[in-house]
N, C-alpha and C positions, 0 to 999 in steps of 0.2 A: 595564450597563456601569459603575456604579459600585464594584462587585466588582473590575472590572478596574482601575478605575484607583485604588481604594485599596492593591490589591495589589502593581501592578506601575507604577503612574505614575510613580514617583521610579527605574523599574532602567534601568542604563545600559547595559546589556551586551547583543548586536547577538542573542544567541538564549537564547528560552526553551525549556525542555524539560520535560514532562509525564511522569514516570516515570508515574506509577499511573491515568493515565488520558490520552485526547484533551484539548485547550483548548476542542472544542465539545461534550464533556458535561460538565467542569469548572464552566460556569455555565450560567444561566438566561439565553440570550440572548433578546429577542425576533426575531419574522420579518425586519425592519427591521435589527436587531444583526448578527445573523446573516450575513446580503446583505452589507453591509458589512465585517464580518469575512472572509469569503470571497472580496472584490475587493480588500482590503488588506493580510491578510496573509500575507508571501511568505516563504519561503526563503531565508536570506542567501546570496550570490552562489555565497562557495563549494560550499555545497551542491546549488546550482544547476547548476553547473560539473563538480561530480563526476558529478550522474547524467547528465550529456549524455555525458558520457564512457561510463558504465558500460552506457547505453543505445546508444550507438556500437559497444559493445565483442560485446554479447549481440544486435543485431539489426541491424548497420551503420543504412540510413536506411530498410529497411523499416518499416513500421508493425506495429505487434504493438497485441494485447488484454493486459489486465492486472490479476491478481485478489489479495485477501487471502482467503488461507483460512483462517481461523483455527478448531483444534481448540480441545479443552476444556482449559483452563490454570486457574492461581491466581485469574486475573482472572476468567475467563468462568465457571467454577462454574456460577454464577446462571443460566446459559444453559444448560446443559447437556442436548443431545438437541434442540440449535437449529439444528445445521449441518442444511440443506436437504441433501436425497437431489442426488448430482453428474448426473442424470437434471432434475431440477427445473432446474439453473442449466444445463443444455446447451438447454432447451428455451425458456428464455427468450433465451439468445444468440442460438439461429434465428430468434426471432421477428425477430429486430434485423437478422436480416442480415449481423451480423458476418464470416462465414463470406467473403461476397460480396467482402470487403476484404483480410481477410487470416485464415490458422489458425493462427499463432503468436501463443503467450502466456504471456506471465510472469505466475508464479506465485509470490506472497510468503507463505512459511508457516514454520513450525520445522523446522529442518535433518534432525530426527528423522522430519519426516509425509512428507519428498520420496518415500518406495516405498510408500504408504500406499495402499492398494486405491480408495481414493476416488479415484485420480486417472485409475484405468484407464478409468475412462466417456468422459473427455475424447479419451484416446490411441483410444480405438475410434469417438469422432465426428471423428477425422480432426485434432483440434488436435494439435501441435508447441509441447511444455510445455518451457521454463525456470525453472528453478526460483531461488530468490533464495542458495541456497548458491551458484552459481555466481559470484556476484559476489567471490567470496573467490579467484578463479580471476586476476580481474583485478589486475595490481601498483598502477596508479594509486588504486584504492579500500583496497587496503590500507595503501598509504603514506598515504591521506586520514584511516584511519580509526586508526593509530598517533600522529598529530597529536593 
């Protein structure tokens, strides 16, 4: 934590933003840091307020699942040939039961992988895929995100 508050102990401004990475691989926190960080830090309000909207908007008050997919980009290189077969993450959702609660799920990925053959595995185990371009569909999140 010392990293952290050399860094940012004196910033007064209500949000930080991580271009080139997360804030939890940013540093070395311990297991203890960690916990801590995770029950403290929040989303300033309005962001808060936006996605209840936008999750209002894509799933009224059903429950929905919710994944990042993330393909191979600038960042991930180093990963590359790491995206799990969509067989692999269907079969660990069954374990879970998911299915039991609800098949609808938002899915966050680059606007470009929405018809990307990877996702047919999902639409043939029965889920009902939203994809995160749709949020561009919604006016309240684009007047949030022209602010």
């Amino acid at each position: 934590t010392s990293d952290i508050r050399t860094l940012y102990g004196n910033v007064t401004e209500d949000v930080l933003f991580f271009a080139q990475s997360t804030m939890w691989k940013s540093f070395d926190f311990t297991e203890a840091e960690l916990d801590f960080a995770h029950n403290h830090v929040q989303l300033e309000s309005s962001f808060r307020q936006i996605a209840r909207v936008a999750r209002t908007a894509l799933f009224g008050d059903r429950p929905y699942l919710a994944a990042h997919v993330r393909f191979e980009d600038k960042f991930t290189q180093i990963y590359s040939d790491q995206l799990s077969p969509a067989g692999v993450f269907i079969r660990r959702l069954a374990r879970s039961w998911v299915q039991n609660i609800t098949s609808e799920m938002y899915i966050a990925t680059q606007p470009s992988k929405v018809t990307s053959s990877y996702f047919e595995a999902f639409r043939s185990a029965g889920y009902l895929l939203t994809f995160s371009d749709k949020l561009m569909d919604i006016p309240d999140v684009l007047q949030f995100l022209d602010q």
